[in-house]
N, C-alpha and C positions, 0 to 999 in steps of 0.2 A: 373414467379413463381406463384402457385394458390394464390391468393389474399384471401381467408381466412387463409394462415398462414402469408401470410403477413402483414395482419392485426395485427394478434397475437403479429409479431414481434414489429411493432408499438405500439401499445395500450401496452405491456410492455416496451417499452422506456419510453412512455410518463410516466407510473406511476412513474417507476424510475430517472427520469426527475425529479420531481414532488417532490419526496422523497430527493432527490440529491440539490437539489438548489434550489427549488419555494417552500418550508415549512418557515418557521420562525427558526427550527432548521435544520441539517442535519440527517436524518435518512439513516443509514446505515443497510440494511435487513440483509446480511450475511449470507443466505440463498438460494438463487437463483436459484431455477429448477424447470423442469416440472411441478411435483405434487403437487408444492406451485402456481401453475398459474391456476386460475379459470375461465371460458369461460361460457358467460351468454347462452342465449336461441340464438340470435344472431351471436355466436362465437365472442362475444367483450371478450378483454384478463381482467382479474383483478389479480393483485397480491396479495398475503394473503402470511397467517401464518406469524406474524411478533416477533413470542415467542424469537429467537436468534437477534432482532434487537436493534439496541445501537444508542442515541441520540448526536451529535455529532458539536460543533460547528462550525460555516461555518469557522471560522478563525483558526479551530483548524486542523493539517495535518491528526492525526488517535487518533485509541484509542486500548491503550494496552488492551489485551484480553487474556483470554484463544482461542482453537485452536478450533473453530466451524463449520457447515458447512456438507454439505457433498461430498463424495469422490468423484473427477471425476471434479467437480463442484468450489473446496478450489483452491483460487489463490495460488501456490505455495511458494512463496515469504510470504504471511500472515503464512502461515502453520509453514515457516520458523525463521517468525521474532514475528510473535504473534502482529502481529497490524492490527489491521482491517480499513479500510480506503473505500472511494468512489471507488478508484483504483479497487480494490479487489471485489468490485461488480459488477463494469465494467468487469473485467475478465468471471465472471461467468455467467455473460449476454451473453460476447462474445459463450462463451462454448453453452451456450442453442440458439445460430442465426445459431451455426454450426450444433448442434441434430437436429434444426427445415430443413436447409436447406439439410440435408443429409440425414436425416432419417436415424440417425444411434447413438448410445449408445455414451457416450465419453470413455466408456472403453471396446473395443470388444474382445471375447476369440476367434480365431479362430485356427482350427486344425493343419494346414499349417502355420502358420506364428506366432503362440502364440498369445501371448498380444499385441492388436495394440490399440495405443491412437489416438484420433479420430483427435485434434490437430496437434500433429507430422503428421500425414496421411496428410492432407488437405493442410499444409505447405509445406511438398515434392510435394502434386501435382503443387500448385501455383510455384513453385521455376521452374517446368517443364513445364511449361505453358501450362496446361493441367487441371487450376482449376476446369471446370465442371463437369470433370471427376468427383467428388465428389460428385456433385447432387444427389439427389434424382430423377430416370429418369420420374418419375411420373411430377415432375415439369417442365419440360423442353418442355411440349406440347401446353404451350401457346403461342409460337411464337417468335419473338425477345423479344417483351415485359418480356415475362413471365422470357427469359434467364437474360437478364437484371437486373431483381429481386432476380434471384439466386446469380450471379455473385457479387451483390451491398449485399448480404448477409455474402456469403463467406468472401469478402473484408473487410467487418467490422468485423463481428466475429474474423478473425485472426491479426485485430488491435487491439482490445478490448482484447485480449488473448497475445497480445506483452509479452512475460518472463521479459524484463524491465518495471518498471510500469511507469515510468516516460517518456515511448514514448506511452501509452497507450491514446486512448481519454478522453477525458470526457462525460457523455453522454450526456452533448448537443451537441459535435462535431459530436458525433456518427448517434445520429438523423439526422443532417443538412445532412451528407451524405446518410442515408437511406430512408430522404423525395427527394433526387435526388436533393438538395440545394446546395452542396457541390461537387465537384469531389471526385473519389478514392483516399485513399494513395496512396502515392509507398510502399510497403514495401518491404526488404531483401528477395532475392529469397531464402537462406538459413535461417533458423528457429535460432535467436540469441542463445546466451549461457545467461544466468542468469548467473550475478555475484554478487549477496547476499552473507550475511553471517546470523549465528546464532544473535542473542544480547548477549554480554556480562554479566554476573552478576552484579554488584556494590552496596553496601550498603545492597541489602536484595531487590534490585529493578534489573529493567533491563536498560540497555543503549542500543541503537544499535550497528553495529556494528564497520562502518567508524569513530565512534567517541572515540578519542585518552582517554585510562583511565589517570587520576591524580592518583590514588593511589599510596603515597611513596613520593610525589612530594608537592600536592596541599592541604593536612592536614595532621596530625598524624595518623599514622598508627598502627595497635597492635603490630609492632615490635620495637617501641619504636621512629622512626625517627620522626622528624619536620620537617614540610615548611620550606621556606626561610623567609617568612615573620613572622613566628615567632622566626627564630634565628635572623632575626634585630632587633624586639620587646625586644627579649632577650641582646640584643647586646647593645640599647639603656638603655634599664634598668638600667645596668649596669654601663652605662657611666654615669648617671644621678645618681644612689650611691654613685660613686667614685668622683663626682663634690662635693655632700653635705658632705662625709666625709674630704674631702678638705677644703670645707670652716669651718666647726665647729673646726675643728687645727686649720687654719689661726685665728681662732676667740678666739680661748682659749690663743694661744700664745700671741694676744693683750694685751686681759685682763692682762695676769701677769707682761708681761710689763710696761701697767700701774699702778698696783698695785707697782712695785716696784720703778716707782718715784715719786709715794706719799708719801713712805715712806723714 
C-alpha cells in the first residue's frame, strides 16, 4: 500500500489512541472523516475539529446524546440508540481505513446498481475471497509489501465496522494489528445482522432497550397501582393499628375492673 496513506492511517490511530485511553479523561470525537483529518507539510495525519466531542469517563460505558455526526460515517447502532461511546468511533475510523484503502465514497450513486455502500461492498468481496478486489489499483503496485498493507487495512476496517459493537476492537487492538503486532481477525464471511433496538422511554428519560421496564410493578404508577412493597408497608401498618387498638381495650377493660373492686 503507498506508505503515505498509510501513514495517514496510523498517525490517525495513534491520535485516536490517545484520545480513547492515554488522556486522563476519554474523549470521544463523534466526528470522524476525511475533512476533519489535517496533513502537515510532511503528510503527518492530525485530527481536529473537536466542536461535537464529549468527555467521557474511562469507567463510564457511553454517553446519552442527541444523534451527531455525519452520514456515511454515524455507527448505526449510536444513530439508533443515541449513545455515543468509543465503540462508535471505532466504527467511523473503520469506514475512513476502508475510503483510504478503496478510494471510494462510503455512499456511491451508481447508474447500474443504484445505491451501493461501500461497507456491505467490501464485506461481499471478503465473504468471496476476493477482498482486493476492493483496492484502490493504484495501491497494489508496491509489491507484496504494498498488498499486505492493503489487505491488513481492509481487515481492520471491516472489524472496526462489525454492526455488533461489542465484537468491534478497541483501538489499541486495532493498532496492534495494523503495526503488523497482531495477526488478522477471522471474521464472518457473511456481513452480521444488527440486533439493536430503539431505547425505550421511562420517566421523561431513556432506558435501553434489553432492559426489562418496572413500570406497574416497581413504583406507583398514574393509574393508581402500587408496588408490592408498598402493600406490605401497607399491610404491616395495619397490623401494627389493629395491635394498639387491642391493647388500649385490653387496657380500658382493667381499669374498670379494678375500679369495681375498690369499690
Amino acid at each position: 500500500m503507498g506508505r503515505v496513506r498509510y501513514n495517514i492511517i496510523l498517525g490517525l490511530g495513534s491520535a485516536l489512541l490517545y484520545l480513547h485511553q492515554e488522556w486522563e479523561q476519554c474523549v470521544v470525537h463523534r466526528d470522524i472523516k476525511p475533512s476533519n483529518v489535517m496533513l502537515d507539510s510532511s503528510f503527518n495525519a492530525k485530527l481536529g475539529d473537536f466542536g461535537l466531542a464529549r468527555l467521557v469517563s474511562h469507567t463510564r460505558d457511553g454517553h446519552t446524546t442527541m444523534v451527531a455526526g455525519t452520514r456515511g460515517y454515524i455507527d448505526p447502532e449510536c444513530a439508533v440508540t443515541c449513545r455515543a461511546t468509543t465503540r462508535s468511533d471505532v466504527y467511523s475510523f473503520g469506514v475512513l481505513l476502508l475510503e483510504i484503502a478503496c478510494g471510494r465514497k462510503p455512499v456511491v450513486h451508481e447508474e447500474d446498481e443504484g445505491k451501493v455502500l461501500l461497507v456491505r461492498w467490501v464485506w461481499e468481496l471478503y465473504g468471496r475471497g476476493e477482498l482486493l478486489g476492493a483496492a484502490d489499483a493504484r495501491l497494489l503496485d508496491g509489491g507484496e509489501a504494498g498488498a499486505l498493507e492493503v489487505e491488513c487495512a481492509l481487515v481492520v476496517g471491516l472489524w472496526c465496522v462489525h454492526p455488533d459493537s461489542a465484537s468491534r476492537p478497541s483501538i489499541r487492538q486495532a493498532m496492534s494489528v495494523l503495526q503488523f503486532e497482531a495477526p488478522l481477525p477471522e471474521l464472518p464471511p457473511d456481513m452480521p445482522v444488527a440486533t439493536y433496538g430503539p431505547p425505550a422511554p421511562v420517566g421523561g428519560g431513556y432506558q435501553s432497550s434489553n432492559t426489562t421496564s418496572t413500570s406497574g410493578t416497581g413504583s406507583a404508577s398514574s393509574g393508581g397501582h402500587s408496588s408490592a412493597s408498598d402493600q406490605t408497608a401497607h399491610s404491616s401498618a395495619s397490623s401494627a393499628m389493629s395491635s394498639a387498638r387491642g391493647t388500649r381495650s385490653l387496657a380500658a377493660r382493667n381499669t374498670r375492673s379494678e375500679t369495681r373492686v375498690c369499690t
